[in-house]
C-alpha positions as CSV (number, residue, x, y, z in Angstrom):
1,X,120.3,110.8,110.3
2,X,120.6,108.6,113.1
3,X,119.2,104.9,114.0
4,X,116.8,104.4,117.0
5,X,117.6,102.2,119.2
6,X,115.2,99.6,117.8
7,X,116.4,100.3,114.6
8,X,120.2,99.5,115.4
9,X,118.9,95.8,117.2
10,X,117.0,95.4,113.2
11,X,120.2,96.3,111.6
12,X,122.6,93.8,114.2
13,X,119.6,91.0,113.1
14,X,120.7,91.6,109.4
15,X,124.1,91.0,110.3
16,X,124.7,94.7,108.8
17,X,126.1,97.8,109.7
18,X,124.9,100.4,107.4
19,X,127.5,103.9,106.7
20,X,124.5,105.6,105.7
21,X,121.5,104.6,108.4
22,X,119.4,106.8,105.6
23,X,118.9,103.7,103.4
24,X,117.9,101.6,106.2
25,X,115.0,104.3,107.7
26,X,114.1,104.8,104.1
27,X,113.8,100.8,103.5
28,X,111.3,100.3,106.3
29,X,109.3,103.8,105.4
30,X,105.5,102.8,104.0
31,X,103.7,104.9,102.0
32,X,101.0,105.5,104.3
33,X,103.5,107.9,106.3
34,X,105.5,108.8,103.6
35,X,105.5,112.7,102.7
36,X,108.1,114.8,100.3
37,X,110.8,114.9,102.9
38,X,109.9,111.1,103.7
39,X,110.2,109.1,100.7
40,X,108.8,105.7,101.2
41,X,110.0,102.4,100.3
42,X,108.9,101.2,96.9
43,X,112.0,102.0,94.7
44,X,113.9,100.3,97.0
45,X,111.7,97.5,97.1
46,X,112.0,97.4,93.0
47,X,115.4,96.9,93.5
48,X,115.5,94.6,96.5
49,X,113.4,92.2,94.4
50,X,115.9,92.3,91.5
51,X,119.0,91.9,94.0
52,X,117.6,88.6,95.6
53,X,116.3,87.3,92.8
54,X,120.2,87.3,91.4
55,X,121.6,86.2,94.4
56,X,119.2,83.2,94.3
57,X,120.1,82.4,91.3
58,X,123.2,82.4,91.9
59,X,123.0,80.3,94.6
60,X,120.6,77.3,93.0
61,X,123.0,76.9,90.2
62,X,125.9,76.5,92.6
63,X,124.0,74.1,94.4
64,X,123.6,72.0,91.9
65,X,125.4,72.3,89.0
66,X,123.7,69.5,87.0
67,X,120.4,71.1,87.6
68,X,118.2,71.3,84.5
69,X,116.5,74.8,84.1
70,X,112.9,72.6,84.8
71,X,114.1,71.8,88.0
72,X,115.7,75.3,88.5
73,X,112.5,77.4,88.1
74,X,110.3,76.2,90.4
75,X,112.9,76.0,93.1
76,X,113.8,79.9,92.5
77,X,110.1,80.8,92.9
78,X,109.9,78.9,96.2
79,X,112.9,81.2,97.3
80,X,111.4,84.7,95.9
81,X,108.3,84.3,96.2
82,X,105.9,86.6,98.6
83,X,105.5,84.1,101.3
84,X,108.6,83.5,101.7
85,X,110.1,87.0,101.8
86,X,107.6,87.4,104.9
87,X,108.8,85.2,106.8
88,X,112.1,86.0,106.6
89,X,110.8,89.1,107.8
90,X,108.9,87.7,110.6
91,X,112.1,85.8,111.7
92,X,114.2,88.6,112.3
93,X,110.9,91.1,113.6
94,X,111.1,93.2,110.8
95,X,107.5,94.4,111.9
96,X,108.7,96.0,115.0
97,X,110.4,98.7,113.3
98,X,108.3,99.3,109.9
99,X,107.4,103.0,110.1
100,X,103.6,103.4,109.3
101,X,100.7,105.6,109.1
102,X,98.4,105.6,112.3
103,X,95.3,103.6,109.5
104,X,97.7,101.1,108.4
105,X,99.1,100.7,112.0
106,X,95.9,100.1,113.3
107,X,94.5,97.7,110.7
108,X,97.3,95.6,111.5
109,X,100.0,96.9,109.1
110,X,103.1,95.2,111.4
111,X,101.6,91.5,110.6
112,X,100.5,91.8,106.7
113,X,101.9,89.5,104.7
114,X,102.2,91.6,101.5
115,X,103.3,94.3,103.3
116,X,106.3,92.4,105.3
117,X,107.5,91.0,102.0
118,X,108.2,94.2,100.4
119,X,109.5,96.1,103.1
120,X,111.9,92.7,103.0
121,X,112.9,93.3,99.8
122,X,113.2,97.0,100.2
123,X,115.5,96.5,103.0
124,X,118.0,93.7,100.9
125,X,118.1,97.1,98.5
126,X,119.4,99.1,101.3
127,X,122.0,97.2,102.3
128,X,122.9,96.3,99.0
129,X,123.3,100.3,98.3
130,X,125.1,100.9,101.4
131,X,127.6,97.6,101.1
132,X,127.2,96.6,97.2
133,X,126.6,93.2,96.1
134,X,128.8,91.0,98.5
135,X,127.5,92.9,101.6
136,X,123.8,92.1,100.0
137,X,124.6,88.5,99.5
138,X,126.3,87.5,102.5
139,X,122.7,88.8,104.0
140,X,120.3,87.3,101.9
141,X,122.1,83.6,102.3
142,X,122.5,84.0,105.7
143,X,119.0,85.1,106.6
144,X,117.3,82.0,103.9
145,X,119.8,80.0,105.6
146,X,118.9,76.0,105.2
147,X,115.9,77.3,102.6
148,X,118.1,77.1,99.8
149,X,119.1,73.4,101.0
150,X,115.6,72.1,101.5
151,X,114.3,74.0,99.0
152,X,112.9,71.2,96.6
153,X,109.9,70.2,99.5
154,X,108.9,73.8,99.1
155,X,108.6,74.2,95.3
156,X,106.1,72.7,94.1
157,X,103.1,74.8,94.3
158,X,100.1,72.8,96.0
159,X,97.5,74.7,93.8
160,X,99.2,74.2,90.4
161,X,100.0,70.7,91.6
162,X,96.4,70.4,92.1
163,X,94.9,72.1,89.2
164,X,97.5,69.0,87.3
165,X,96.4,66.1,89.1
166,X,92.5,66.8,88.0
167,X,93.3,67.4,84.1
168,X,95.3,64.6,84.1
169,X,92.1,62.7,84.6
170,X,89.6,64.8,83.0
171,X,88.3,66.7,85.8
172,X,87.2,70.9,86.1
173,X,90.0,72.7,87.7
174,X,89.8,72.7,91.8
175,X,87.1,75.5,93.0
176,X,88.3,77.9,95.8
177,X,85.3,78.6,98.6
178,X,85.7,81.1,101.6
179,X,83.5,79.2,104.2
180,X,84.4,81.6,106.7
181,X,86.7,84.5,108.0
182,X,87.4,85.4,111.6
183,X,89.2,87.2,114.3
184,X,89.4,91.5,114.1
185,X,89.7,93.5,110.9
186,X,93.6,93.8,111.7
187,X,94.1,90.0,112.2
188,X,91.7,87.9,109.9
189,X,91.8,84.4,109.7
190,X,90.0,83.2,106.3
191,X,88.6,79.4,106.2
192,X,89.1,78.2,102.3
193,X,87.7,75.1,100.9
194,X,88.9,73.5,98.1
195,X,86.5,71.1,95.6
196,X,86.8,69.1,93.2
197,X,83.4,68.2,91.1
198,X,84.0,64.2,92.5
199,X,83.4,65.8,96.0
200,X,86.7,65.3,97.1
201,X,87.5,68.5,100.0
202,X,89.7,69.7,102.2
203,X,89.6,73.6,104.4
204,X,92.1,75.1,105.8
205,X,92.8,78.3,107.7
206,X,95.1,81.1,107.5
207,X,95.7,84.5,107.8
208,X,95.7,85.0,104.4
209,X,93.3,83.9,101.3
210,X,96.2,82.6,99.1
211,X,97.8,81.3,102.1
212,X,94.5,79.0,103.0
213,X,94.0,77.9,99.8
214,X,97.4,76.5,99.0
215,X,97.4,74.7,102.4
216,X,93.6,73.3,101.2
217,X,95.2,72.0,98.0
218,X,97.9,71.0,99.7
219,X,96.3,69.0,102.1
220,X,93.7,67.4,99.6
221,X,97.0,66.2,97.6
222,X,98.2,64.7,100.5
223,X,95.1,62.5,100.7
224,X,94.7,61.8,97.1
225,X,98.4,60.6,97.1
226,X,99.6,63.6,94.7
């Protein structure tokens, strides 16, 4: 099995040259054009998610050794979590070579958060299979590169932060409201407003709904000072 030539530019990306260019094909494979002699992604992308998540934690405790597991937690989920796996993706065009059905081409596969992130972490398993654990590593630190440095202004979740700041004074939890969504079916952007029952709000746009709303909260924190 050979790499296309858009396939090898992906791999030089990584930073990876694969022995067996099957793991890497099968890593960026979706189900939607998966068959019986295509196997798609998703037990790769179990494992991917288990490989990062070690080398991440690794790599916070190394950072800072005195780090209390409180502090530890939220910084790791920063790291892992969906978002972020995307656009790791998105910075080294992972889109460009995902293999896809002609629906979920057409509706905008390429671009989907949710589906960028796995085929992320599916790809981390491949190279991890092909090159074992220091090969995986040496490419999941150098493609988070200065995340894991700046990582504290990234941990704190803006809706959870939120949710906090109105308990703390005795108010409902913050309501979520799509005011609007826009562009084609393949590349929505979704308008959220967040509320709080003082009348405190704040919208926000994205091309995802949990995207929007955790810029909304954010953004409302920022004005209330939390």
């Amino acid at each position: 099995m050979k790499l296309s030539a858009e396939q090898k530019a992906f791999a030089a990306r990584l930073g990876h040259e694969f022995d067996d260019p099957g793991l890497l094909i099968r890593s960026v494979t979706h189900g939607s054009i998966a068959s019986a002699t295509r196997p798609d992604n998703q037990r790769l992308e179990f494992l991917g998610d288990r490989v990062l998540g070690l080398v991440m934690a690794e790599a916070l405790l190394e950072a800072d050794p005195d780090a209390p597991e409180g502090q530890l937690a939220p910084r790791y989920n920063a790291l892992v979590r969906k978002e972020t796996c995307a656009d790791v993706a998105r910075e080294v065009d992972l889109g460009a070579v995902l293999r896809l059905g002609r629906s979920e081409m057409l509706s905008g596969g390429r671009r989907k958060e949710a589906l960028l992130a796995d085929a992320m972490e599916a790809v981390i398993a491949a190279v991890y299979r092909d090159g074992g654990y220091g090969a995986a590593k040496d490419v999941v630190l150098r493609l988070w590169g200065g995340r894991i440095a700046s990582v504290d202004a990234d941990s704190r979740d803006a809706k959870t932060a939120l949710q906090e700041w109105a308990q703390a004074r005795g108010l409902a939890p913050p309501r979520y409201v799509e005011t609007a969504r826009t562009g084609p079916d393949h590349a929505p952007l979704f308008t959220i407003e967040v509320r709080l029952e003082t009348g405190e709000r704040e919208s926000a746009q994205a091309p995802s709904k949990r995207a929007a709303e955790q810029q909304a909260a954010q953004i409302l924190l920022t004005r209330l000072g939390g």
